[in-house]
C-alpha positions as CSV (number, residue, x, y, z in Angstrom):
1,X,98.9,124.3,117.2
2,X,101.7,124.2,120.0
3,X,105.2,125.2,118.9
4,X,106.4,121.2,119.7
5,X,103.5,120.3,117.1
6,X,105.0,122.4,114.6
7,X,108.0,121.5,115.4
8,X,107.2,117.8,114.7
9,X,105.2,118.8,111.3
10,X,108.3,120.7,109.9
11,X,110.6,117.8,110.4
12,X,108.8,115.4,109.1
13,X,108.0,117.7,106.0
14,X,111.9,118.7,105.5
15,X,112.8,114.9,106.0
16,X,110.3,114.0,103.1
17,X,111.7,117.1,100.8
18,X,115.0,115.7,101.6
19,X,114.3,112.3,100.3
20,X,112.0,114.2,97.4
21,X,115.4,116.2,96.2
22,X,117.3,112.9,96.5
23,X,115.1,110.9,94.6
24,X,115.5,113.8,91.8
25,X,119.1,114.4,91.8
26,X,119.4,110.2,91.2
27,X,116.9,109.6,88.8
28,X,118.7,112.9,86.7
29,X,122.0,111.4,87.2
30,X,120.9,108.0,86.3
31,X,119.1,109.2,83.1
32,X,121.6,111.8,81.9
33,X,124.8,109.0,82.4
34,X,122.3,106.4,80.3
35,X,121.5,109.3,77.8
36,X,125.5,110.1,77.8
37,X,127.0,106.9,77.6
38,X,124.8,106.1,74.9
39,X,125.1,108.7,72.6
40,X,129.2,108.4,73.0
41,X,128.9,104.7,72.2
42,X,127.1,105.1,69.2
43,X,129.4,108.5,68.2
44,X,132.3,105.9,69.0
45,X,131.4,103.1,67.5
46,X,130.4,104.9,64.0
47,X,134.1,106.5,64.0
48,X,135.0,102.6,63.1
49,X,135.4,101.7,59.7
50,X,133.9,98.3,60.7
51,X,131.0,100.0,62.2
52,X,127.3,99.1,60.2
53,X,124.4,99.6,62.1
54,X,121.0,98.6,60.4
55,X,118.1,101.0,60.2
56,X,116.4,98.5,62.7
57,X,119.3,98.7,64.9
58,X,118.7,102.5,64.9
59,X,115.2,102.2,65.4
60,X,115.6,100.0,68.1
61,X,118.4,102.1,69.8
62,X,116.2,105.3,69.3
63,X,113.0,103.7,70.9
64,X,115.5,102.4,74.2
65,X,116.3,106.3,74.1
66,X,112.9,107.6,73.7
67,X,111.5,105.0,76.4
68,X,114.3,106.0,78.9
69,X,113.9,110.2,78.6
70,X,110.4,109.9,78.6
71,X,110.4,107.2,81.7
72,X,113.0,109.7,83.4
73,X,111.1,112.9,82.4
74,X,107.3,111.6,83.8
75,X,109.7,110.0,86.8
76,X,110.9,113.7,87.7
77,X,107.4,115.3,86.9
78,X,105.9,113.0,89.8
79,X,109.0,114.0,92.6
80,X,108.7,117.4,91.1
81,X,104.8,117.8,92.6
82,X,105.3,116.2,95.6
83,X,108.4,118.4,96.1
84,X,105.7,121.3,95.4
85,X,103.5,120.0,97.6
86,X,105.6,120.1,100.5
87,X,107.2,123.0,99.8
88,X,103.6,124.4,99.9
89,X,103.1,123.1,103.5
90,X,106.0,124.6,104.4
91,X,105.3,127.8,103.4
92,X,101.7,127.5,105.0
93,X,103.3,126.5,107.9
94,X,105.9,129.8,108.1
95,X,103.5,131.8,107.6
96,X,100.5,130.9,109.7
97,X,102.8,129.5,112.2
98,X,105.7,131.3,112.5
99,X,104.2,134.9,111.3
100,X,107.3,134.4,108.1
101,X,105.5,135.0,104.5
102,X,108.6,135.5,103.1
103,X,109.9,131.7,102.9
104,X,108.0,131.4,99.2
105,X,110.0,134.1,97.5
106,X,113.5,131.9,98.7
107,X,111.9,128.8,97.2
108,X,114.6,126.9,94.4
109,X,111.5,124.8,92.9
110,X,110.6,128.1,90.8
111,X,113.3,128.0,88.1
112,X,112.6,127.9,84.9
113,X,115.1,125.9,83.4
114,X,115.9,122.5,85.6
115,X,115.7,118.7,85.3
116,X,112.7,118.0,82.5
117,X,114.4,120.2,80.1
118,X,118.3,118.9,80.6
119,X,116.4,115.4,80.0
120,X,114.5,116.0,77.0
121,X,118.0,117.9,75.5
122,X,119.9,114.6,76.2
123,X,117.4,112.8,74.7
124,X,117.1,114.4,71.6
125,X,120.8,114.5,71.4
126,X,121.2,111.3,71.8
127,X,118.4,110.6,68.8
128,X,120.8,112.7,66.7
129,X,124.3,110.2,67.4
130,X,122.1,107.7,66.7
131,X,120.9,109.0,62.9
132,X,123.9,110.9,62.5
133,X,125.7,108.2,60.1
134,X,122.7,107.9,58.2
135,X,122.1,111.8,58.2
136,X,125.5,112.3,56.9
137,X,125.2,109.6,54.1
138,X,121.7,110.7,53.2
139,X,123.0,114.4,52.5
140,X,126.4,114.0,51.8
Protein backbone atom coordinates (compact mmCIF):
# COMPACT_ATOMS: atom_id res chain seq x y z
CA UNK A 1 0.00 0.00 0.00
CA UNK A 2 1.26 3.57 -0.82
CA UNK A 3 2.15 5.76 2.19
CA UNK A 4 -1.05 8.33 0.98
CA UNK A 5 -3.24 4.96 1.32
CA UNK A 6 -2.11 4.54 4.73
CA UNK A 7 -2.26 7.69 5.41
CA UNK A 8 -6.01 7.86 4.43
CA UNK A 9 -6.68 4.32 6.37
CA UNK A 10 -5.16 5.74 9.72
CA UNK A 11 -7.39 8.79 9.66
CA UNK A 12 -10.32 7.41 9.10
CA UNK A 13 -9.53 4.63 11.83
CA UNK A 14 -8.39 7.42 14.56
CA UNK A 15 -11.56 9.53 13.48
CA UNK A 16 -13.75 6.36 14.29
CA UNK A 17 -11.73 5.67 17.68
CA UNK A 18 -12.28 9.24 18.38
CA UNK A 19 -15.98 9.11 18.11
CA UNK A 20 -15.71 5.30 19.82
CA UNK A 21 -13.95 7.02 23.09
CA UNK A 22 -16.64 9.80 22.91
CA UNK A 23 -19.42 7.62 22.76
CA UNK A 24 -17.84 5.86 25.98
CA UNK A 25 -16.96 8.76 27.99
CA UNK A 26 -20.96 9.98 27.45
CA UNK A 27 -22.74 6.99 27.92
CA UNK A 28 -20.40 6.59 31.48
CA UNK A 29 -21.22 10.02 32.39
CA UNK A 30 -24.81 9.68 31.56
CA UNK A 31 -25.15 6.43 33.55
CA UNK A 32 -23.00 7.27 36.59
CA UNK A 33 -24.96 11.00 36.98
CA UNK A 34 -28.47 8.73 36.69
CA UNK A 35 -26.87 6.07 39.06
CA UNK A 36 -25.77 9.25 41.42
CA UNK A 37 -28.60 11.32 41.41
CA UNK A 38 -30.66 8.53 42.17
CA UNK A 39 -29.16 6.98 44.97
CA UNK A 40 -28.80 10.81 46.72
CA UNK A 41 -32.55 11.28 46.05
CA UNK A 42 -33.51 8.31 47.70
CA UNK A 43 -30.58 8.80 50.74
CA UNK A 44 -32.35 12.41 50.74
CA UNK A 45 -35.58 11.76 50.74
CA UNK A 46 -35.47 8.81 53.54
CA UNK A 47 -33.59 11.47 55.91
CA UNK A 48 -37.38 13.06 55.98
CA UNK A 49 -39.53 12.08 58.68
CA UNK A 50 -42.37 12.22 56.10
CA UNK A 51 -40.57 9.99 53.87
CA UNK A 52 -42.60 6.22 53.31
CA UNK A 53 -41.65 4.41 50.42
CA UNK A 54 -43.62 1.11 49.75
CA UNK A 55 -41.84 -2.08 49.07
CA UNK A 56 -43.29 -1.77 45.47
CA UNK A 57 -41.94 1.66 45.25
CA UNK A 58 -38.49 -0.01 46.00
CA UNK A 59 -39.00 -2.64 43.77
CA UNK A 60 -39.83 -0.46 41.16
CA UNK A 61 -36.96 2.03 41.76
CA UNK A 62 -34.51 -0.95 41.99
CA UNK A 63 -35.68 -2.48 38.60
CA UNK A 64 -35.23 1.41 36.89
CA UNK A 65 -31.68 0.91 38.47
CA UNK A 66 -31.04 -2.52 37.41
CA UNK A 67 -32.44 -1.68 33.75
CA UNK A 68 -30.25 1.47 33.49
CA UNK A 69 -26.59 -0.30 34.75
CA UNK A 70 -27.24 -3.14 32.80
CA UNK A 71 -28.42 -0.97 29.55
CA UNK A 72 -25.19 1.27 30.30
CA UNK A 73 -22.94 -1.74 31.04
CA UNK A 74 -23.95 -3.99 27.55
CA UNK A 75 -23.95 -0.09 25.91
CA UNK A 76 -20.08 0.23 26.91
CA UNK A 77 -19.34 -3.62 26.18
CA UNK A 78 -20.40 -2.87 22.42
CA UNK A 79 -18.08 0.71 22.08
CA UNK A 80 -15.62 -1.24 24.14
CA UNK A 81 -15.12 -3.98 21.00
CA UNK A 82 -15.27 -1.80 18.41
CA UNK A 83 -12.76 0.37 20.21
CA UNK A 84 -10.71 -3.05 20.18
CA UNK A 85 -11.24 -3.54 16.89
CA UNK A 86 -9.77 -0.53 15.71
CA UNK A 87 -7.19 -0.31 17.94
CA UNK A 88 -6.25 -3.71 16.43
CA UNK A 89 -6.10 -2.15 12.86
CA UNK A 90 -4.10 0.20 14.05
CA UNK A 91 -1.56 -1.75 15.43
CA UNK A 92 -1.66 -4.02 12.21
CA UNK A 93 -1.21 -1.08 10.34
CA UNK A 94 2.20 0.28 12.55
CA UNK A 95 3.49 -2.56 12.26
CA UNK A 96 3.23 -3.91 8.74
CA UNK A 97 3.16 -0.45 7.61
CA UNK A 98 5.25 1.62 9.36
CA UNK A 99 7.91 -1.28 10.59
CA UNK A 100 6.50 0.11 14.64
CA UNK A 101 5.42 -3.12 16.71
CA UNK A 102 5.69 -1.30 19.61
CA UNK A 103 2.28 0.81 19.40
CA UNK A 104 0.33 -2.35 21.26
CA UNK A 105 2.33 -2.24 24.46
CA UNK A 106 1.15 1.91 24.62
CA UNK A 107 -2.46 0.86 24.09
CA UNK A 108 -4.99 2.44 27.26
CA UNK A 109 -7.84 -0.22 26.19
CA UNK A 110 -5.79 -2.91 28.38
CA UNK A 111 -6.66 -1.73 32.00
CA UNK A 112 -8.10 -3.75 34.15
CA UNK A 113 -10.24 -1.66 36.05
CA UNK A 114 -12.35 0.94 33.76
CA UNK A 115 -15.95 1.73 32.77
CA UNK A 116 -17.99 -1.81 33.24
CA UNK A 117 -16.88 -2.11 36.70
CA UNK A 118 -17.34 1.77 37.93
CA UNK A 119 -21.01 0.94 36.43
CA UNK A 120 -21.83 -2.11 38.05
CA UNK A 121 -20.34 -0.41 41.62
CA UNK A 122 -22.82 2.49 41.05
CA UNK A 123 -25.39 0.21 40.44
CA UNK A 124 -25.21 -1.86 43.24
CA UNK A 125 -24.76 1.18 45.42
CA UNK A 126 -27.44 2.59 44.29
CA UNK A 127 -29.64 -0.92 45.08
CA UNK A 128 -28.32 -0.43 48.62
CA UNK A 129 -29.90 3.55 49.19
CA UNK A 130 -32.74 2.15 47.88
CA UNK A 131 -33.15 -0.88 50.62
CA UNK A 132 -31.25 0.88 53.07
CA UNK A 133 -34.48 2.18 55.19
CA UNK A 134 -35.77 -1.10 55.05
CA UNK A 135 -32.40 -2.79 55.90
CA UNK A 136 -32.04 -0.62 58.89
CA UNK A 137 -35.64 -1.37 60.16
CA UNK A 138 -35.34 -4.97 59.35
CA UNK A 139 -32.14 -5.32 61.65
CA UNK A 140 -32.41 -2.63 63.91
Amino acid sequence: MNRQGTDTILHTLETQLNQRLEKLWKVFNWCSGTLISLSAIVLAAAASKDYHLTVAGHILISAIIIIVTIYSWAWIEENLVFEKNIRDQIDAIFKEELSYPELKTLRPDKAKFGYKDVVLLLGFVALMSVWTDELLIKFA
